[in-house]
C-alpha positions in Angstrom: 31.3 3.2 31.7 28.4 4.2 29.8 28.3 4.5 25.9 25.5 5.1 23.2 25.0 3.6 20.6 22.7 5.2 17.7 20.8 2.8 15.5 19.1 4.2 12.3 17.7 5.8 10.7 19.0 3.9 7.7 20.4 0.9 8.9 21.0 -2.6 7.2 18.7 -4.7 10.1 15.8 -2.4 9.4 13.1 -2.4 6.8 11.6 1.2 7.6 12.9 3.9 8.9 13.4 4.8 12.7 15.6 6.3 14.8 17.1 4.3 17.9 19.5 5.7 20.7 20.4 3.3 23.1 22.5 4.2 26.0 24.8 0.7 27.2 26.7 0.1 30.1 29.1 -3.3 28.7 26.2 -5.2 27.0 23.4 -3.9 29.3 20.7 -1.5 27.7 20.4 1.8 30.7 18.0 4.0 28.4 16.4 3.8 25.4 15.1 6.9 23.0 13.0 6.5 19.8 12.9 8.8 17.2 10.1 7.9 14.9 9.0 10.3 11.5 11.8 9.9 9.4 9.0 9.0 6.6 6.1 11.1 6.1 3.8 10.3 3.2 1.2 12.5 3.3 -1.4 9.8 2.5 -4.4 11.5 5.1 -3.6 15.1 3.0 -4.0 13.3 -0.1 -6.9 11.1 0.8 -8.7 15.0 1.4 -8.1 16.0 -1.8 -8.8 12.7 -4.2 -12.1 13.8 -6.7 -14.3 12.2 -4.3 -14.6 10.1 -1.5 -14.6 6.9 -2.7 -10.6 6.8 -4.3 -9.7 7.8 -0.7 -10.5 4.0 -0.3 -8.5 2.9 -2.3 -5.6 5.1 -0.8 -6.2 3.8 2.4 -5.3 0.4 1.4 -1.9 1.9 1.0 -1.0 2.8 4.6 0.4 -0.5 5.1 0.9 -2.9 2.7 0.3 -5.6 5.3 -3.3 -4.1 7.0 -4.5 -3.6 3.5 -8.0 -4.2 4.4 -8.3 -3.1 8.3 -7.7 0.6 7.4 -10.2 0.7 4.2 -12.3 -1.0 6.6 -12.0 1.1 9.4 -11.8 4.4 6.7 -15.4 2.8 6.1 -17.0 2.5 9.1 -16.0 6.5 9.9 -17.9 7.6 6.5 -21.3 4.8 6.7 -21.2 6.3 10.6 -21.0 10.1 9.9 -23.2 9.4 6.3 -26.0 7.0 7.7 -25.4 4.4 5.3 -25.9 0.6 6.6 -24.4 -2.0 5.1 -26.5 -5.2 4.5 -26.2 -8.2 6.8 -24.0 -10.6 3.9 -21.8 -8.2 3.6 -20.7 -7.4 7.3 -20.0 -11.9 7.1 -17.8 -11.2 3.9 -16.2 -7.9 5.7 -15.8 -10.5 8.7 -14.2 -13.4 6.9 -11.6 -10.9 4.8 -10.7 -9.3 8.1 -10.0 -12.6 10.1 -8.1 -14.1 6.1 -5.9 -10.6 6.8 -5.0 -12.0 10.9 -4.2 -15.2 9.7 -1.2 -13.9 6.9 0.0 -11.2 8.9 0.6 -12.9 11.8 2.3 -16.0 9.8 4.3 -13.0 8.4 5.4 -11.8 11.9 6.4 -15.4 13.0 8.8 -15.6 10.2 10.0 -11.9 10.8 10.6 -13.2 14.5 12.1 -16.3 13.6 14.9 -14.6 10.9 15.3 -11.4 13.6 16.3 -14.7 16.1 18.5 -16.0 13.1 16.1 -18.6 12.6 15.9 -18.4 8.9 14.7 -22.3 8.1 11.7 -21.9 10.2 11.1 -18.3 8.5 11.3 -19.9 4.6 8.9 -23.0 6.6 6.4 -20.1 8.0 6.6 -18.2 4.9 5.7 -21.0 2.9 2.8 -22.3 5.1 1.6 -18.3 4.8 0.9 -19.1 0.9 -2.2 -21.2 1.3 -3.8 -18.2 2.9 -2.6 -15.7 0.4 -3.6 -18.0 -2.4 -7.6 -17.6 -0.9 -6.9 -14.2 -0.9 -6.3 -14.1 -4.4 -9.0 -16.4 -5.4 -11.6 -14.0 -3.2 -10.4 -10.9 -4.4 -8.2 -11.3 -7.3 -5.0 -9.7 -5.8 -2.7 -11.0 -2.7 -2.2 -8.0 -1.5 -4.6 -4.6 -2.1 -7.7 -6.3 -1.8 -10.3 -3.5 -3.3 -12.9 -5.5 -1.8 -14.6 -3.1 0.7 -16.8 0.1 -0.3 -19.3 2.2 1.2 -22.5 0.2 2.2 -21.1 -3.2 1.9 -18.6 -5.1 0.1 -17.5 -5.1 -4.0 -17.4 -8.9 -4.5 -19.1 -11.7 -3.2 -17.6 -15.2 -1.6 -19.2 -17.4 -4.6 -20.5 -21.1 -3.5 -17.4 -22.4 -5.5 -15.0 -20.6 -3.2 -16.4 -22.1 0.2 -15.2 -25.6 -0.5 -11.5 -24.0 -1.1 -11.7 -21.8 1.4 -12.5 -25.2 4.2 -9.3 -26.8 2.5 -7.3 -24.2 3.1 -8.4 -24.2 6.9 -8.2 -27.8 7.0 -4.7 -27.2 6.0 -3.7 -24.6 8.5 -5.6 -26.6 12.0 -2.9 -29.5 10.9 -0.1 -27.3 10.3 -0.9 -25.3 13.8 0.3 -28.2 16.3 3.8 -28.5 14.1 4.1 -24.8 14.0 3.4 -24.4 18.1 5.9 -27.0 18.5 8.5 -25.3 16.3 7.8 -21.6 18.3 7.2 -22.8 21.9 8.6 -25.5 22.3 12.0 -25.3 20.9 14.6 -24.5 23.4 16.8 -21.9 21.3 13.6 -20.1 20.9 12.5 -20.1 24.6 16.0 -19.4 25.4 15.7 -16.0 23.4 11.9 -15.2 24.6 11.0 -16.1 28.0 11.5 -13.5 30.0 13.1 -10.9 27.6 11.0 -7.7 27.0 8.8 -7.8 29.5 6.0 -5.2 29.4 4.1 -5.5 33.3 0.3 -5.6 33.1 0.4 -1.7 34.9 2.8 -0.7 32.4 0.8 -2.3 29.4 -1.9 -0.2 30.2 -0.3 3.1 31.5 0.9 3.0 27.9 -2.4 2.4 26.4 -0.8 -0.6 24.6 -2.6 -2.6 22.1 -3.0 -5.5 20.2 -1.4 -8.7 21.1 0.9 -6.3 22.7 -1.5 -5.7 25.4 -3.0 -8.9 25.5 0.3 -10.7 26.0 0.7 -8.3 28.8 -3.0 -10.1 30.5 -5.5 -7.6 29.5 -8.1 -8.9 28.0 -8.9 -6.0 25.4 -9.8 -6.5 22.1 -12.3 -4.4 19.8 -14.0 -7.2 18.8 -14.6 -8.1 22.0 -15.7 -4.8 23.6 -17.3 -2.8 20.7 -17.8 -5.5 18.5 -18.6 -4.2 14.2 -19.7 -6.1 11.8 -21.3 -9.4 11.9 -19.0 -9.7 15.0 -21.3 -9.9 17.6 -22.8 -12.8 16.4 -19.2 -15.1 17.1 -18.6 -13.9 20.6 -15.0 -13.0 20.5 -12.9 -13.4 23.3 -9.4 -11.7 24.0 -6.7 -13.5 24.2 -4.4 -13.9 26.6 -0.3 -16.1 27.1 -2.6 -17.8 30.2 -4.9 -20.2 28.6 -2.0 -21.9 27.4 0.2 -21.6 30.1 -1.7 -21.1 32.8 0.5 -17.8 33.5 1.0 -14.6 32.1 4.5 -12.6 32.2 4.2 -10.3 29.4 8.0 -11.0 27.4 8.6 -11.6 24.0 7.1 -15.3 24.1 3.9 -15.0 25.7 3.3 -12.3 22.7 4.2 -16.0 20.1 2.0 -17.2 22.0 -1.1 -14.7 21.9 -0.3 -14.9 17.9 -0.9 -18.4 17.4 -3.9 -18.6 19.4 -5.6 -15.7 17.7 -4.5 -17.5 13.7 -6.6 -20.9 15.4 -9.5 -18.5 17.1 -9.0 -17.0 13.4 -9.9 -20.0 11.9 -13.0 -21.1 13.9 -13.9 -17.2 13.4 -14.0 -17.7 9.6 -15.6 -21.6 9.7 -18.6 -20.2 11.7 -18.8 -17.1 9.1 -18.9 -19.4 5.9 -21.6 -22.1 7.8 -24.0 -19.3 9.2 -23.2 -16.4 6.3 -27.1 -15.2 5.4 -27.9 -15.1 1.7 -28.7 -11.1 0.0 -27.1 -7.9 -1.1 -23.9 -7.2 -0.8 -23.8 -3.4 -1.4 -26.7 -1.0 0.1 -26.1 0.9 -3.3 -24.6 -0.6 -6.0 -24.7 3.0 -8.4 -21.2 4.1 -7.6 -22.4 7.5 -8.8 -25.2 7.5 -6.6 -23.6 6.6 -3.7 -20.8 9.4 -4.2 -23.7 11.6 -4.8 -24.9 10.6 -1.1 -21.6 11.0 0.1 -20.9 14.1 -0.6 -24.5 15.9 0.7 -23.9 14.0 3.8 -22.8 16.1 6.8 -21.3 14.6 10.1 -18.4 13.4 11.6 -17.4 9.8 13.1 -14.6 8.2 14.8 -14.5 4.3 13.9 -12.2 1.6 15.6 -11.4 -1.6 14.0 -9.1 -4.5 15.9 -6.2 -4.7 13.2 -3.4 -7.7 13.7 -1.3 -5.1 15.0 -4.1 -3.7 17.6 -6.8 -1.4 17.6 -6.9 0.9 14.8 -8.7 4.3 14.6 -9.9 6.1 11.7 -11.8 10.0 12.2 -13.5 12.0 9.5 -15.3 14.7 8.8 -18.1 15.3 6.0 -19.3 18.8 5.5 -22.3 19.0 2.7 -21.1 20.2 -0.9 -17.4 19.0 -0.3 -16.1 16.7 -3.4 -14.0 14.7 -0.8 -13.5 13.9 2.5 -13.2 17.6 4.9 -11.5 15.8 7.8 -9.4 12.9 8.0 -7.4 11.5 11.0 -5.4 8.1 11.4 -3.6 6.4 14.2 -2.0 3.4 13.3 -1.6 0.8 16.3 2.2 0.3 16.4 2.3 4.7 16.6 0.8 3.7 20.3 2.9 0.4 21.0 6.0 2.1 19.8 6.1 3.9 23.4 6.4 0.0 24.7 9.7 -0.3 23.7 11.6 1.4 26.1 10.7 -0.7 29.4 10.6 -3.9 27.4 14.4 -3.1 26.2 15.4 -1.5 29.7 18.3 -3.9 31.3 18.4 -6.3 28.6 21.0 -6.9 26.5 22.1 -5.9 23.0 21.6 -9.0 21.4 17.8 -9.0 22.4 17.1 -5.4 20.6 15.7 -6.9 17.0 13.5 -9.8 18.6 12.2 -7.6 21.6 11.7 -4.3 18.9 10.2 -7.1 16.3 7.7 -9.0 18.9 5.5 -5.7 19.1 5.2 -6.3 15.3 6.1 -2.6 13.9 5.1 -1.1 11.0 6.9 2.6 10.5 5.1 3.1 7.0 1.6 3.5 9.0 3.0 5.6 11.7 5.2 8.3 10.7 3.7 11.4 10.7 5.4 14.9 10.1 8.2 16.7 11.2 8.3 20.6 11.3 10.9 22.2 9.9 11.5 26.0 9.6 14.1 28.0 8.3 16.3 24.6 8.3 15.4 24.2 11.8 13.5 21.2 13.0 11.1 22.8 15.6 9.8 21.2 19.1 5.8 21.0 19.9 5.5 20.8 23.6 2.6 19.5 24.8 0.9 22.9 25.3 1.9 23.7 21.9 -0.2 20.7 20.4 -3.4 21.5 22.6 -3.5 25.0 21.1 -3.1 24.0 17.1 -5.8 21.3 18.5 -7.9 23.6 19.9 -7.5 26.0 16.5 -7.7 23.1 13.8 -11.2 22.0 15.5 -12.4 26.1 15.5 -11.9 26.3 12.1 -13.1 22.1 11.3 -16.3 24.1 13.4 -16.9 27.0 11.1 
């Protein structure tokens, strides 16, 4: 006998909301439907209409609370791309080391998330509290834990001072001891394993039919990673290489724990990331122009349009705008959010598994709901359907009159 059961979009086990239908024979999951955009903000309509260009920064920063710098960042990249502003060399190491600081905390975050959705809330409060040391350099970089306000047009606001490097080295000192207790904790305990290996599976075909990303994709075997294949920044010069469940285990199966894995791997290659940044971090400028007025003023005569990618914890963020000369703010401005792609993984990963395994197996793609939802259309108190044909035309007519 077959049943459904509907979860969200207000529900006590979720932080955001999201629509879930599952449809159960006994305990086994037959079909899966998602229903995301129960939230829309309107932060992308808002960012083109801020007095000018550079408060849309600071908005950005508020897409997600966790990827407070990758979408400035990436918001960044789009406008020194489509402007013809270069950054100076210091300040793509200091946009470097604050984006790999960023990895590190988020995915410290996510293990505890994973650990309390497994009802492992000890090793949560243990993760939590080892994610502190990392928060507390962010702090002492930028002056807040959380929105940063550290990245602008043409390089960086604040410098990484010669009294912070020493701090900085403890606190990685710190985390390349505490990374052989917490692997032990994650992979080796057999509750864990239990309620990973082989639960959620997303196949290497499927991972990229799906045009997964992130760690998503990676724990899946494929070996794509921004950083790695259109490397910004000062990135080229550390060689970044995707990672991938197999050069620990040899294998790659592409469940829930192979994606631990792929986390903890990229908070060490993190690590070694930000060591080679501090040792090899060229002395100069940090802003190309540091008159904010002038650089608005630049800004706004500019005319162009870029698309900019940037390899957020979650995956590969994309940021598109649009300058037109004489505008007081940005004409064109487009986001997509990685988990708004790896949200389509969740139905074959949750196909034939059980009930119990929906929060890890939703919670291993790492969501975030506040960066993804969108906007729903509704007309005369009816919610209206876009077919696929339907979205190609209002394409087609939004870039005709972007055009004129």
């Amino acid at each position: 006998m077959k049943y459904e059961v509907p979860i969200g979009p207000i529900h006590p086990a979720l932080k955001e909301p999201i629509m879930l239908k599952f449809t159960l024979e006994g305990e086994r999951i037959v079909d899966v439907d998602v229903i995301a955009s129960q939230n829309h903000r309107g932060i992308e309509w808002i960012g083109m209409n801020r007095n000018n260009p550079v408060q849309s920064i600071y908005l950005s920063e508020r897409i997600c609370g966790i990827c407070n710098f990758c979408h400035p960042a990436c918001l960044v990249m789009a406008v020194e791309e489509a402007a013809g502003i270069e950054s100076p060399e210091r300040a793509e190491y200091i946009r470097v080391i604050q984006g790999e600081l960023e990895r590190i905390h988020s995915h410290l975050l996510w293990a505890g998330v994973a650990a309390h959705e497994l009802g492992f809330d000890s090793l949560l409060h243990y993760v939590w509290m080892v994610r502190e040391k990392v928060m507390d350099i962010l702090e002492l970089i930028n002056g807040n834990r959380v929105t940063k306000a550290i990245i602008m047009y043409g390089g960086v606001r604040r410098d990484i001072k010669d009294e912070h490097i020493p701090k900085i080295k403890r606190m990685l000192d710190y985390y390349k001891q505490a990374f052989g207790k917490l692997a032990k904790l994650f992979l080796e305990d057999k509750t864990i394993k239990m309620r990973t290996r082989e639960i959620g599976i997303l196949p290497y075909e499927e991972a990229i039919k799906l045009a997964t990303v992130g760690p998503t994709v990676r724990a899946s075997g494929v070996k794509k990673d921004v950083r790695q294949d259109m490397p910004y920044f000062a990135y080229p010069d550390f060689e970044v290489k995707a990672i991938t469940p197999d050069m620990l285990t040899g294998e790659t199966i592409g469940d829930t724990y192979d994606r631990i894995i792929v986390r903890l791997l990229e908070v060490k290659q993190s690590i070694e990331i930000i060591e080679q940044a501090l040792d090899e971090m060229p002395p100069g400028d940090i802003l190309a122009e540091p008159k904010i007025i002038k650089l608005i003023n630049q800004i706004k005569k500019a005319e162009g349009e870029a698309v900019a990618r940037y390899e957020a914890p979650r995956g590969e963020d994309i940021h598109y705008v649009k300058l037109k000369s004489g505008f007081e703010y940005l004409y064109a401005w487009k986001v997509r959010a990685p988990t708004y792609i790896n949200i389509l993984s969740w139905r074959p990963m949750l196909l034939d598994m059980q009930i119990a395994d929906i929060p890890i197996v939703a919670a291993s793609i790492d969501p975030c709901l506040s960066c993804t939802n969108r906007v729903v259309i509704v007309r005369n108190n009816k919610e209206e359907i876009l077919t696929a044909d339907d979205l190609h035309r209002l394409s087609v007519k939004k870039t005709r009159r972007l055009l004129r």
